[in-house]
N, CA, C and O atoms as a GROMACS GRO file, in nm:
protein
  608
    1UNK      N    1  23.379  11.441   0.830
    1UNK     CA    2  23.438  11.321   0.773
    1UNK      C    3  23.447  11.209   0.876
    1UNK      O    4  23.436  11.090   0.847
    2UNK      N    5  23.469  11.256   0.999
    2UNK     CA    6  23.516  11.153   1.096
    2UNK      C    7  23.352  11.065   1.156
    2UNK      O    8  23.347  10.957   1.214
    3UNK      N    9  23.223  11.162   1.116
    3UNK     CA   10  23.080  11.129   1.126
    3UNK      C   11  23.093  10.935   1.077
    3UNK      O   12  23.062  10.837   1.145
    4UNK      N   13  23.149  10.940   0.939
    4UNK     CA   14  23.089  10.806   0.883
    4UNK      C   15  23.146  10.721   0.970
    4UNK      O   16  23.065  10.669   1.046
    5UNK      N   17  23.293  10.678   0.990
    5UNK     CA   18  23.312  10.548   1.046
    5UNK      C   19  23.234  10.570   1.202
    5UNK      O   20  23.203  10.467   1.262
    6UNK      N   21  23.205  10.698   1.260
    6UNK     CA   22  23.118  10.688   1.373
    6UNK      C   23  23.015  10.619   1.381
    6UNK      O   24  22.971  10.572   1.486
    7UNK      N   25  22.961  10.604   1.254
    7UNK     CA   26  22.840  10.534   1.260
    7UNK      C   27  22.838  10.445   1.249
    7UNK      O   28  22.780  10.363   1.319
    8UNK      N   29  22.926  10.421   1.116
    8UNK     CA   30  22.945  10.234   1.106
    8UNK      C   31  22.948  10.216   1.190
    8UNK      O   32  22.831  10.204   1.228
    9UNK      N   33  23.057  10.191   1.319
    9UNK     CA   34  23.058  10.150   1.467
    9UNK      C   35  22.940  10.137   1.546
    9UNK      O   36  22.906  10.054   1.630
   10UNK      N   37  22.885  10.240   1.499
   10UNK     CA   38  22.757  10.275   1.614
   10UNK      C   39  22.663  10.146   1.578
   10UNK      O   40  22.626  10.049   1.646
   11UNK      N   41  22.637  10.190   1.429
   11UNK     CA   42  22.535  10.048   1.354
   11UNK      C   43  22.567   9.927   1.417
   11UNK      O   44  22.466   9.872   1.462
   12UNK      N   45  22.676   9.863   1.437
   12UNK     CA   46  22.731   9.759   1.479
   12UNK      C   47  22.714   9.734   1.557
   12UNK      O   48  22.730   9.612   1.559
   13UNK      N   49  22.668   9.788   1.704
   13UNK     CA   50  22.685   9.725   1.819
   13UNK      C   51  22.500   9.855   1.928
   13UNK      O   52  22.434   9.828   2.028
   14UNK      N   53  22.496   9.968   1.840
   14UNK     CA   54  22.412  10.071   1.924
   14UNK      C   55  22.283  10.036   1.923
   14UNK      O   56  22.210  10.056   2.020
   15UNK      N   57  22.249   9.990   1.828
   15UNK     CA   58  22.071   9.954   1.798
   15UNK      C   59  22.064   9.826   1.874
   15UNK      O   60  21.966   9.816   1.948
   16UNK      N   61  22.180   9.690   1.868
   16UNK     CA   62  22.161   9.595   1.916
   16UNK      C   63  22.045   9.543   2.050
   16UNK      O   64  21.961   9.454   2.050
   17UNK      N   65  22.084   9.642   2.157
   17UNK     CA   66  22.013   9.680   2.271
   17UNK      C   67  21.918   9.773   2.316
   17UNK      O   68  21.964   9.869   2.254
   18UNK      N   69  21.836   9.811   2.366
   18UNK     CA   70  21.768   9.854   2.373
   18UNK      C   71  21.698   9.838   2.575
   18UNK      O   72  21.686   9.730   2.633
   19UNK      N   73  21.666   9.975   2.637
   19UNK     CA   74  21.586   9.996   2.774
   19UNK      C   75  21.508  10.043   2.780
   19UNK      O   76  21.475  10.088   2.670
   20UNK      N   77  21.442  10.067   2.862
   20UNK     CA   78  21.352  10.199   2.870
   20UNK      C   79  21.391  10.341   2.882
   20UNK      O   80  21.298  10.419   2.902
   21UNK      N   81  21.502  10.387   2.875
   21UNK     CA   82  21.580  10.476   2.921
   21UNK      C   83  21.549  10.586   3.077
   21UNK      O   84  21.596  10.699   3.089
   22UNK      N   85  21.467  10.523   3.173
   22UNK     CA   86  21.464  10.544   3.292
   22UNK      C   87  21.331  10.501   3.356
   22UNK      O   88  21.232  10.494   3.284
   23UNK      N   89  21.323  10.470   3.490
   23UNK     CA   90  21.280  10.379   3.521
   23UNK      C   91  21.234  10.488   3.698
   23UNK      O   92  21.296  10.586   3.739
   24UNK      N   93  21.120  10.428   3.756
   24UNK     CA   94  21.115  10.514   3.904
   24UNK      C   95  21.073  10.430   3.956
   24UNK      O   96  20.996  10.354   3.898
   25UNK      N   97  21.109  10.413   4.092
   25UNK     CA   98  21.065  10.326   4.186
   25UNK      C   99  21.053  10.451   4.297
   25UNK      O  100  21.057  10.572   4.273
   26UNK      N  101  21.030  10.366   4.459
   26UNK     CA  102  20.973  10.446   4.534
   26UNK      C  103  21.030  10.390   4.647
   26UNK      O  104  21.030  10.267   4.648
   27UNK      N  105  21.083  10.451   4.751
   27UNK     CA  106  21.181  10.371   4.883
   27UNK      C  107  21.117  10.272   4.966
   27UNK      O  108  21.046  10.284   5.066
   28UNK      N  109  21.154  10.181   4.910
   28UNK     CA  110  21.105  10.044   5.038
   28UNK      C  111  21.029   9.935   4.917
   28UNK      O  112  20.976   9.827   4.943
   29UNK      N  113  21.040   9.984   4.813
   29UNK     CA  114  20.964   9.928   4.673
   29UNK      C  115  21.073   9.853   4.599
   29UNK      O  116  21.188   9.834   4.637
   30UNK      N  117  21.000   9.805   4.459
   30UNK     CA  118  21.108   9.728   4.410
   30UNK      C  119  21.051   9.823   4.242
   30UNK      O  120  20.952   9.894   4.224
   31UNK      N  121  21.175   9.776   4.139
   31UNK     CA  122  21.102   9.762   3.988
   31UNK      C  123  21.182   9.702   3.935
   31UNK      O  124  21.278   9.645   3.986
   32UNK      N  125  21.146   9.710   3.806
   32UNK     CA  126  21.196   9.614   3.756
   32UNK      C  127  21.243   9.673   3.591
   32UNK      O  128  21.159   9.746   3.537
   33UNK      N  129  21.354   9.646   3.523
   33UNK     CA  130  21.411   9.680   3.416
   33UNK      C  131  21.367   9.561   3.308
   33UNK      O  132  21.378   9.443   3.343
   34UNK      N  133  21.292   9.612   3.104
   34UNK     CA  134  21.351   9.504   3.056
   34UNK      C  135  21.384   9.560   2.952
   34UNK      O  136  21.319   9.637   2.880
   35UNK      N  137  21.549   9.495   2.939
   35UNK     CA  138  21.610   9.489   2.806
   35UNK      C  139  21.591   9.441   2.701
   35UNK      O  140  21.589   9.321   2.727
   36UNK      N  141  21.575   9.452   2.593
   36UNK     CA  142  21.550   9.402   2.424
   36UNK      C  143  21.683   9.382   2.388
   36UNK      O  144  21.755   9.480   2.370
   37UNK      N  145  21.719   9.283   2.376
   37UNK     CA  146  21.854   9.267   2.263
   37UNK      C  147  21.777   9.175   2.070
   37UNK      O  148  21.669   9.136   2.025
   38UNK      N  149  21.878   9.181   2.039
   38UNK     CA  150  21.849   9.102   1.908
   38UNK      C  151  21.899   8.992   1.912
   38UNK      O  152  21.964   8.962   2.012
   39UNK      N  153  21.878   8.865   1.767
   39UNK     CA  154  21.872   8.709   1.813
   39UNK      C  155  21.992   8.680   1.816
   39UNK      O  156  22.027   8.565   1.842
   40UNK      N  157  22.102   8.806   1.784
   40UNK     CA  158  22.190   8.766   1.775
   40UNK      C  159  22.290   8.696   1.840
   40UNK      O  160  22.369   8.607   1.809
   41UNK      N  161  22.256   8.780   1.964
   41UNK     CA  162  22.267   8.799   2.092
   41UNK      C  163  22.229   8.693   2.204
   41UNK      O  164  22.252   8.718   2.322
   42UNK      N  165  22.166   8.567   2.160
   42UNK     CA  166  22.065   8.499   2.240
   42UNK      C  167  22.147   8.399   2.325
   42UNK      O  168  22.100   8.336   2.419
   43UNK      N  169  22.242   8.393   2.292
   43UNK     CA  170  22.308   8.284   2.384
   43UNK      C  171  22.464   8.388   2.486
   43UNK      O  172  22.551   8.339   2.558
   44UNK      N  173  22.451   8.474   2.462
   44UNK     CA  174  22.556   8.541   2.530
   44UNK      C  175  22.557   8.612   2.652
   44UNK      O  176  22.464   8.693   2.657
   45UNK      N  177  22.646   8.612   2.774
   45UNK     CA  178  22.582   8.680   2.928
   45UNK      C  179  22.536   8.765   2.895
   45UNK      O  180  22.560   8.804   2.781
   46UNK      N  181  22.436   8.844   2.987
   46UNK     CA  182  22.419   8.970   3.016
   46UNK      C  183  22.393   9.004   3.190
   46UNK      O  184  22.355   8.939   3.287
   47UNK      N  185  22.440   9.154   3.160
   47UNK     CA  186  22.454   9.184   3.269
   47UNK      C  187  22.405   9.366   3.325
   47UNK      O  188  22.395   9.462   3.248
   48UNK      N  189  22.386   9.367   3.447
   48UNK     CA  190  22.401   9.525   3.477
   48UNK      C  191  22.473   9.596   3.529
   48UNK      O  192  22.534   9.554   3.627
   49UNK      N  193  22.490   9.711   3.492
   49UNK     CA  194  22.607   9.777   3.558
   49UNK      C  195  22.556   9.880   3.638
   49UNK      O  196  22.437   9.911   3.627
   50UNK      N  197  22.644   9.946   3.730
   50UNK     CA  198  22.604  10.091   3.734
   50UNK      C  199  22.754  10.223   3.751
   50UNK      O  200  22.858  10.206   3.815
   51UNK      N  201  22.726  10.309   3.695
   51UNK     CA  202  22.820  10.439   3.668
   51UNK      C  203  22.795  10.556   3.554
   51UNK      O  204  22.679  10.559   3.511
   52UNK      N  205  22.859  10.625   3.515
   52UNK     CA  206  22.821  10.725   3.470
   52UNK      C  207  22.894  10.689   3.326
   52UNK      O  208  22.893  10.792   3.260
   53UNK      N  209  22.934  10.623   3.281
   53UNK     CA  210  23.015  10.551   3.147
   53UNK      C  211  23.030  10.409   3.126
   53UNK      O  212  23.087  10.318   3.187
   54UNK      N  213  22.966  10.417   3.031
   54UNK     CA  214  22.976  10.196   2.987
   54UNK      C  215  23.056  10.119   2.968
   54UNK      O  216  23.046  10.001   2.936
   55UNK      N  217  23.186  10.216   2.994
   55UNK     CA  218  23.286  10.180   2.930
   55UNK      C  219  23.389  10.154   3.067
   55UNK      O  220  23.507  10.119   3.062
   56UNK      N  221  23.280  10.191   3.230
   56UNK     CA  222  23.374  10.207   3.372
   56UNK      C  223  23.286  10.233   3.464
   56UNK      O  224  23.287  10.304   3.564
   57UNK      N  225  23.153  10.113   3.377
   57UNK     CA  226  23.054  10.093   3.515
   57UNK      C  227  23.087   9.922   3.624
   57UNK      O  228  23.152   9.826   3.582
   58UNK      N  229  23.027   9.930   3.745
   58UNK     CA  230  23.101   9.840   3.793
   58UNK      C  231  22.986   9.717   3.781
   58UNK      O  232  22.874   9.737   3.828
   59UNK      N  233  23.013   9.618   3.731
   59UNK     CA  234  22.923   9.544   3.721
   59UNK      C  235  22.868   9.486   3.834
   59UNK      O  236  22.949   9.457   3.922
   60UNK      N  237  22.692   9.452   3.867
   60UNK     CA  238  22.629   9.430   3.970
   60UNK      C  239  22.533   9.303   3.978
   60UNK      O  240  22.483   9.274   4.087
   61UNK      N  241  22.509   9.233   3.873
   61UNK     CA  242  22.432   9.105   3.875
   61UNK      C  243  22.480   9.074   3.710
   61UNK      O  244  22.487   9.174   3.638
   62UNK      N  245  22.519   8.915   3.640
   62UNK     CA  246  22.502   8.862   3.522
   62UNK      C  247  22.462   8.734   3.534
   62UNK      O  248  22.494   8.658   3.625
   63UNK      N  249  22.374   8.706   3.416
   63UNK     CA  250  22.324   8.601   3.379
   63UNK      C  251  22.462   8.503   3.348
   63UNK      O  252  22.574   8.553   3.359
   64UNK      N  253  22.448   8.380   3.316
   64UNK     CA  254  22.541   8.275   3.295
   64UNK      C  255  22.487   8.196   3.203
   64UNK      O  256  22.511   8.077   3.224
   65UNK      N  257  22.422   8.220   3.107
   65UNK     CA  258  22.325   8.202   2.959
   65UNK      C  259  22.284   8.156   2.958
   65UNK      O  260  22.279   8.102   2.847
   66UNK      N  261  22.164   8.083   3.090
   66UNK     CA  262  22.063   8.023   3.097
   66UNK      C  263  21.975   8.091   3.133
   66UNK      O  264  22.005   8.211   3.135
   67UNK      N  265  21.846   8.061   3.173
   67UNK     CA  266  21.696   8.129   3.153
   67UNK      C  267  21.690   8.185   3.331
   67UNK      O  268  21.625   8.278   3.377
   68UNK      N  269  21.801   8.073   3.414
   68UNK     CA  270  21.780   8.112   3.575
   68UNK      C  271  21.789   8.213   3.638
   68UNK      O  272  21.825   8.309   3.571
   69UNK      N  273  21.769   8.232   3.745
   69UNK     CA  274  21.741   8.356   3.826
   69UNK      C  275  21.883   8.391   3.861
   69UNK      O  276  21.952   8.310   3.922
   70UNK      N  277  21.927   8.506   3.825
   70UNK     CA  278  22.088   8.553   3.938
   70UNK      C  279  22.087   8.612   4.022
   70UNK      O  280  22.014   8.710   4.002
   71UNK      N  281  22.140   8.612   4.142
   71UNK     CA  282  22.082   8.750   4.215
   71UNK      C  283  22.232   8.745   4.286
   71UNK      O  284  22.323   8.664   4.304
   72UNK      N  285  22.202   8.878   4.314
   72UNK     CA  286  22.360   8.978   4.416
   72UNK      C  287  22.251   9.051   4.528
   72UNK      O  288  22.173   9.144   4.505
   73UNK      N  289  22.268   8.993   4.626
   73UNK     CA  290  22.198   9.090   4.706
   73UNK      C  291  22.059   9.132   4.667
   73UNK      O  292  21.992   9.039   4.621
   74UNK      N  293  21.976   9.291   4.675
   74UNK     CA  294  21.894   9.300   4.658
   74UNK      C  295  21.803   9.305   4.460
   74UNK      O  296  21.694   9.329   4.408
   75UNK      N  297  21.935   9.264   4.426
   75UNK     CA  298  21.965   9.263   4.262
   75UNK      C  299  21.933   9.154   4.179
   75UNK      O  300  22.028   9.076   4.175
   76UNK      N  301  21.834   9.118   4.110
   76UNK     CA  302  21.826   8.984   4.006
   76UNK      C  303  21.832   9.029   3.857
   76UNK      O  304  21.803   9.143   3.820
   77UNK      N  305  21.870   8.933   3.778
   77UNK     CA  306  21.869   8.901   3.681
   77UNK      C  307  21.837   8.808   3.610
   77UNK      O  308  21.903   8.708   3.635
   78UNK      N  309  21.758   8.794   3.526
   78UNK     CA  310  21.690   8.673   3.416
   78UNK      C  311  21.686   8.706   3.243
   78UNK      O  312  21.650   8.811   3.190
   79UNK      N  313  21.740   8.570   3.169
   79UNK     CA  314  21.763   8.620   3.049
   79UNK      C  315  21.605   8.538   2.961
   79UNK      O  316  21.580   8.417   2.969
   80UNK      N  317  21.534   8.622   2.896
   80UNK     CA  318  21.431   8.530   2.855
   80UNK      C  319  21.457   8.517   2.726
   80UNK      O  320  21.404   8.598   2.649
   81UNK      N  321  21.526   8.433   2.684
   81UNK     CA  322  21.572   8.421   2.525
   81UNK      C  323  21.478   8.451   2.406
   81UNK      O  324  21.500   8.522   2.308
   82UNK      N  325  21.373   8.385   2.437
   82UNK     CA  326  21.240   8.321   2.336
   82UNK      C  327  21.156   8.460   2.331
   82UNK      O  328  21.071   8.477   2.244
   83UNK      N  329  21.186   8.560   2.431
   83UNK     CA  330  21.130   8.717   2.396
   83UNK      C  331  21.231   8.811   2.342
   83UNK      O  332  21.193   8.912   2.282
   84UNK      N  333  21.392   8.780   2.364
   84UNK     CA  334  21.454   8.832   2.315
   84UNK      C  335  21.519   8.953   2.416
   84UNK      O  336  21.604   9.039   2.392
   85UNK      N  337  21.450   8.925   2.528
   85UNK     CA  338  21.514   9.016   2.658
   85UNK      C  339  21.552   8.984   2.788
   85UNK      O  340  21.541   8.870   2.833
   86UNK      N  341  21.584   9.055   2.834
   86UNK     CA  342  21.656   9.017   2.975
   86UNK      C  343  21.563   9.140   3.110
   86UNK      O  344  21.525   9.253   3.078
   87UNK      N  345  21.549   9.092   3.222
   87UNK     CA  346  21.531   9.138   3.292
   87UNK      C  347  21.565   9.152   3.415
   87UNK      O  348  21.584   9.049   3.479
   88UNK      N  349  21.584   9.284   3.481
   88UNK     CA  350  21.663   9.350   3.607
   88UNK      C  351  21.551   9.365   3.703
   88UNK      O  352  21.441   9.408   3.670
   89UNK      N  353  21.587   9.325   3.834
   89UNK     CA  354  21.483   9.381   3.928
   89UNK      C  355  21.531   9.426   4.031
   89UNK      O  356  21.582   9.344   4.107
   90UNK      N  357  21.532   9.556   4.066
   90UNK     CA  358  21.561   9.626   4.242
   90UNK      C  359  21.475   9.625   4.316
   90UNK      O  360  21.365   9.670   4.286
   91UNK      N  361  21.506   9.565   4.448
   91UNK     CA  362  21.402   9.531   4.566
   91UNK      C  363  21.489   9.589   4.646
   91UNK      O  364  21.612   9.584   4.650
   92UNK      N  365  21.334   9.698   4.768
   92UNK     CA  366  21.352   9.730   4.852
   92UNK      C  367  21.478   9.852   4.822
   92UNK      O  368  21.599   9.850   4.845
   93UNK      N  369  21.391   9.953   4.760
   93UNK     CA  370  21.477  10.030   4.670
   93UNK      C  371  21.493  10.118   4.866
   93UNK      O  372  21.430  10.111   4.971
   94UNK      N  373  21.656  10.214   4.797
   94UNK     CA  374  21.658  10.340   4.918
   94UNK      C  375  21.722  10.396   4.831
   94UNK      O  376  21.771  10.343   4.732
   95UNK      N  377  21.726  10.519   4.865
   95UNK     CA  378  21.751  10.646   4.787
   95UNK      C  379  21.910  10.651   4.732
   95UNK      O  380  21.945  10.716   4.634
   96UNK      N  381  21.992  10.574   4.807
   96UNK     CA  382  22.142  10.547   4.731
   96UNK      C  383  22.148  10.483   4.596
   96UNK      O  384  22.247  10.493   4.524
   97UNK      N  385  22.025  10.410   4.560
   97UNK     CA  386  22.020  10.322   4.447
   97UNK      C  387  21.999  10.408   4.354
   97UNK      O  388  22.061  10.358   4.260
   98UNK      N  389  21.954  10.506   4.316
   98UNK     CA  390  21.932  10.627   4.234
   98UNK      C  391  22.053  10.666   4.171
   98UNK      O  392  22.149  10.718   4.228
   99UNK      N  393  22.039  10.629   4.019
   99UNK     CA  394  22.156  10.686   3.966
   99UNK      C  395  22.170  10.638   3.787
   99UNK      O  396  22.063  10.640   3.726
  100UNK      N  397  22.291  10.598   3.711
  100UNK     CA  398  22.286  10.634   3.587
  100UNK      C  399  22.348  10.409   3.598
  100UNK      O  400  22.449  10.362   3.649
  101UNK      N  401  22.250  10.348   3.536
  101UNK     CA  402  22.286  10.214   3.494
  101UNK      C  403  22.293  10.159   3.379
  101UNK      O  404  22.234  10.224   3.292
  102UNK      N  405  22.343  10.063   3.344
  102UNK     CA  406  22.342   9.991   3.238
  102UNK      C  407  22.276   9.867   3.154
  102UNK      O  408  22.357   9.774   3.163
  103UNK      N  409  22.176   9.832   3.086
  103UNK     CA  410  22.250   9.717   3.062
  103UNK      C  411  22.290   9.661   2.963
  103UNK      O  412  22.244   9.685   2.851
  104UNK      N  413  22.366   9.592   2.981
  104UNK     CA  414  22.488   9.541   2.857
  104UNK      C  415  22.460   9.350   2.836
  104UNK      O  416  22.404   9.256   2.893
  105UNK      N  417  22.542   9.381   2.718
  105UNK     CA  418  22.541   9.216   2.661
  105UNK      C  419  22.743   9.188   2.672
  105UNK      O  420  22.831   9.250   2.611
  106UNK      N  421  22.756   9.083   2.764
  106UNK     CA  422  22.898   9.056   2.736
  106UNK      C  423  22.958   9.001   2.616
  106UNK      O  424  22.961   8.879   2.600
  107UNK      N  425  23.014   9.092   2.516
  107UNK     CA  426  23.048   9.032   2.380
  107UNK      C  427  23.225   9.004   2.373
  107UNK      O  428  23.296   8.912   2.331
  108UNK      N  429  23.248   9.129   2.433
  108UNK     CA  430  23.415   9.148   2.420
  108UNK      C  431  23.494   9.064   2.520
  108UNK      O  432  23.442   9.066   2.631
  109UNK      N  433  23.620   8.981   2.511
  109UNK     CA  434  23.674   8.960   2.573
  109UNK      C  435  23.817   8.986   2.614
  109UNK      O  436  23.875   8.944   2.713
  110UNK      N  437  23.876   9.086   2.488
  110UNK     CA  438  23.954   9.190   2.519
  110UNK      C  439  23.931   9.350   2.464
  110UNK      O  440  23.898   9.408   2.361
  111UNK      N  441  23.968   9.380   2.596
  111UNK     CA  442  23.877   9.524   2.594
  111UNK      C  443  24.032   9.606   2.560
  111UNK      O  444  24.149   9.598   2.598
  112UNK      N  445  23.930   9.707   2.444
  112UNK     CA  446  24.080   9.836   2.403
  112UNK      C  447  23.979   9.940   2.362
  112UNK      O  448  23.858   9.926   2.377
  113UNK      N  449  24.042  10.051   2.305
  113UNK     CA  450  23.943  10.145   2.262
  113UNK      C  451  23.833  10.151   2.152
  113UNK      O  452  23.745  10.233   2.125
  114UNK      N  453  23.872  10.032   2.099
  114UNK     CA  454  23.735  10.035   1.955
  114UNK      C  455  23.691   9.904   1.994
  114UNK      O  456  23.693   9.824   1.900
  115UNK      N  457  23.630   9.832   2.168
  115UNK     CA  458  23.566   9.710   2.123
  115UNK      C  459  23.458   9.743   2.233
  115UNK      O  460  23.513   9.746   2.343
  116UNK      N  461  23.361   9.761   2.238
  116UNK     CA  462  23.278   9.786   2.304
  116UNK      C  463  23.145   9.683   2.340
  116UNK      O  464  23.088   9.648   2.236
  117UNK      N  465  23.090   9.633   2.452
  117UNK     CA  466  23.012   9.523   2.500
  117UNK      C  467  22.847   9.668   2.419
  117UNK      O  468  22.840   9.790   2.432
  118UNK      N  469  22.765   9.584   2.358
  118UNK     CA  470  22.613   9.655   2.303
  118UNK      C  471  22.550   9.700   2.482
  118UNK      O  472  22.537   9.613   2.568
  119UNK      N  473  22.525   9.819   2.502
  119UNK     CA  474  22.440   9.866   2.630
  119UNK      C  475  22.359   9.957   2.588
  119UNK      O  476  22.347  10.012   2.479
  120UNK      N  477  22.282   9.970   2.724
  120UNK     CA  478  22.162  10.097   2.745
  120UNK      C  479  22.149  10.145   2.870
  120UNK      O  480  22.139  10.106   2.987
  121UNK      N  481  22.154  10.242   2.805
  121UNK     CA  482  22.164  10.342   2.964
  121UNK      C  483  22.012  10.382   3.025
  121UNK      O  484  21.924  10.447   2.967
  122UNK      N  485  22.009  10.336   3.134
  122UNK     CA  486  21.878  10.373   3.217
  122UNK      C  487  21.936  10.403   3.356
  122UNK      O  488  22.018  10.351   3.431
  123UNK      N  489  21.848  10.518   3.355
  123UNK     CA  490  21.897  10.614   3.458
  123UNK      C  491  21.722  10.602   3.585
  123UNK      O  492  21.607  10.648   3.590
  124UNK      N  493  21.798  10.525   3.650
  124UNK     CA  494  21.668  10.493   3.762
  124UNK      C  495  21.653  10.568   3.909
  124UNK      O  496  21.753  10.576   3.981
  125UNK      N  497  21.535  10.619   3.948
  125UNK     CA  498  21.521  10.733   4.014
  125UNK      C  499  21.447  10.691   4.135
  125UNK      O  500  21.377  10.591   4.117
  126UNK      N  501  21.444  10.738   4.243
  126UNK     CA  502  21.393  10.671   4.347
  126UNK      C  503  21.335  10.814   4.415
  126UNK      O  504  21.398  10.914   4.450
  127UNK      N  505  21.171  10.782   4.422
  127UNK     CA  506  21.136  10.871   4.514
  127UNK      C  507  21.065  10.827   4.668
  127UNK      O  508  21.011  10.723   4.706
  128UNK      N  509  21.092  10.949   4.733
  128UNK     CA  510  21.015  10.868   4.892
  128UNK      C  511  20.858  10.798   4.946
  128UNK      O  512  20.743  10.842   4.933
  129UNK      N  513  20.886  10.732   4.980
  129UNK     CA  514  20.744  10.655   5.005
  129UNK      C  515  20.637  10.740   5.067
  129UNK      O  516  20.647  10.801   5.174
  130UNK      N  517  20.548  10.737   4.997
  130UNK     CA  518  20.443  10.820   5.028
  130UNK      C  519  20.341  10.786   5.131
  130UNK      O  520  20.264  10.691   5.113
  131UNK      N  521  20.336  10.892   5.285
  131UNK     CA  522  20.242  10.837   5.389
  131UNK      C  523  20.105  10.844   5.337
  131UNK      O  524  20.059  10.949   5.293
  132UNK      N  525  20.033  10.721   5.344
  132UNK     CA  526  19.906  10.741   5.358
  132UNK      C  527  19.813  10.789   5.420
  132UNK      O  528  19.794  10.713   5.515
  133UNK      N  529  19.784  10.824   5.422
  133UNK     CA  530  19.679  10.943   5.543
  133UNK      C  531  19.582  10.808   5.618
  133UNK      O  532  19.513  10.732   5.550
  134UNK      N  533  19.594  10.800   5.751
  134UNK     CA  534  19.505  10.669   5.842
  134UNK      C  535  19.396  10.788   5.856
  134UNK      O  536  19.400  10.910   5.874
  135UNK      N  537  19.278  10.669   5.833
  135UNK     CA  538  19.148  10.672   5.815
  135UNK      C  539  19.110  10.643   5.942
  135UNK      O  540  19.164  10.540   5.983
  136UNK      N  541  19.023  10.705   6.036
  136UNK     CA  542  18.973  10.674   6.178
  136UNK      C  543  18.850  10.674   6.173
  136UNK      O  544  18.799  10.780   6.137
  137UNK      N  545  18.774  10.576   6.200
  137UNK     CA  546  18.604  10.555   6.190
  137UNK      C  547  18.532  10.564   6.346
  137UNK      O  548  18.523  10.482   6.437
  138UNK      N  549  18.485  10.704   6.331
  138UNK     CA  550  18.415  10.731   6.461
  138UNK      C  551  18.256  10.672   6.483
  138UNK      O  552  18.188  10.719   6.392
  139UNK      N  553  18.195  10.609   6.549
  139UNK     CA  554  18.066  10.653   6.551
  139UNK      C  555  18.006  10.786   6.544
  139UNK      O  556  18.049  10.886   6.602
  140UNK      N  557  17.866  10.776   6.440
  140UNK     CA  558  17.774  10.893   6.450
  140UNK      C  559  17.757  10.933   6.577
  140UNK      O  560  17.707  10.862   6.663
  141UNK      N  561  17.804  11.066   6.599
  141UNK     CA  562  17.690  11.108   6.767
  141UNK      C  563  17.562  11.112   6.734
  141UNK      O  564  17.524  11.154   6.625
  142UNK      N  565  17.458  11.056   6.853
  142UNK     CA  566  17.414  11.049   6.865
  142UNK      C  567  17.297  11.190   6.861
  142UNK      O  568  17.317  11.275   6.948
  143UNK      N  569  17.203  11.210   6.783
  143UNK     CA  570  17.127  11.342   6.795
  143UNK      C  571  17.060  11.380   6.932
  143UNK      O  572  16.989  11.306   7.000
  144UNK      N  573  17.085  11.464   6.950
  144UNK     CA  574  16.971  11.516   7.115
  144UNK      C  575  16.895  11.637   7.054
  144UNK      O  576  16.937  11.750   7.028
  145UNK      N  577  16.770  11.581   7.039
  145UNK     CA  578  16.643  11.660   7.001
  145UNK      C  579  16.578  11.708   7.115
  145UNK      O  580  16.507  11.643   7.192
  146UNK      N  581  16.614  11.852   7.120
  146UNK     CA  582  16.482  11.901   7.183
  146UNK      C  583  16.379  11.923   7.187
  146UNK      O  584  16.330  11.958   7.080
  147UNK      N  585  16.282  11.915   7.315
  147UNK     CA  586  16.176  11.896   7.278
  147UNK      C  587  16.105  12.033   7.372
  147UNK      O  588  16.105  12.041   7.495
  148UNK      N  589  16.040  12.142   7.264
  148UNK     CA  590  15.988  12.206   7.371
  148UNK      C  591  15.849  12.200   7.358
  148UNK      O  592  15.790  12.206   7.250
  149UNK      N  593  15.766  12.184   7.524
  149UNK     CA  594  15.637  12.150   7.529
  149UNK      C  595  15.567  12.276   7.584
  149UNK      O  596  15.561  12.294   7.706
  150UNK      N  597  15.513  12.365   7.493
  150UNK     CA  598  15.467  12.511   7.582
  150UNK      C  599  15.329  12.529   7.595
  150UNK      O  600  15.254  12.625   7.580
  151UNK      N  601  15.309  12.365   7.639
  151UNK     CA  602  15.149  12.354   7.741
  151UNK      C  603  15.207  12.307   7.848
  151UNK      O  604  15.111  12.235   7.877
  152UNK      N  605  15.274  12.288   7.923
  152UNK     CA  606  15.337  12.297   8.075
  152UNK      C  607  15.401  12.427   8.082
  152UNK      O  608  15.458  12.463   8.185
   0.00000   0.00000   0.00000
């Protein structure tokens, strides 16, 4: 019984957004996240978080509802209205950055137990940079042909 109003709720705010739901980069690399929201959505911040609940992640870069670049450190954000998404980029990833993120649309401005900001959870993974194997270009040696002459 308690299923239906779960959903209503859910309908309301769960489909809104949309990620890739995980993402890999590689240490010393960058990538990049993009979010889908709906038109509904088109003029309102967004932002990323990171933690293990959407509801008590700490927020890390937001837009200010223009199209411009935000950045926190190694962190940007851009909202592209006219596609309907927003995009995250990590540069110069290291292995601490690995973990469970968000991103969200700021809707609520008082927060209680039934008001929830629309998110997506992408869980971004960082693996180690891979050595390339150095290539060393020798000259050919040179052939030494013998020569045997068995009329002397």
């Amino acid at each position: 019984m308690w299923l239906l109003p779960a959903l209503l709720l859910c309908f309301s705010g769960c489909l809104s957004l949309t990620g890739p739901g995980s993402v890999t980069g590689t240490v010393g690399g960058s990538l990049r996240v993009w979010c889908q929201y709906e038109s509904t959505y088109k003029g309102y911040n967004k932002y990323w978080c990171r933690g293990q609940y959407d509801t008590s992640c700490e927020s890390i870069v937001e837009t200010k509802g223009e199209e411009n670049v935000e950045r926190n450190g190694r962190v940007s954000i851009r909202d592209h209205p006219e596609a309907l998404a927003f995009t995250v980029t990590m540069q110069n990833l290291n292995e601490d950055d690995a973990g469970s993120y968000w991103c969200k649309i700021q809707t609520v401005w008082i927060l209680d137990s039934w008001s929830r900001d629309p998110s997506a959870l992408v869980r971004v993974y960082v693996s180690p940079a891979t050595k390339t194997p150095r290539r060393t270009t020798r000259p050919a040696p040179t052939p030494i042909f013998l020569v045997a002459n068995p009329g002397r």
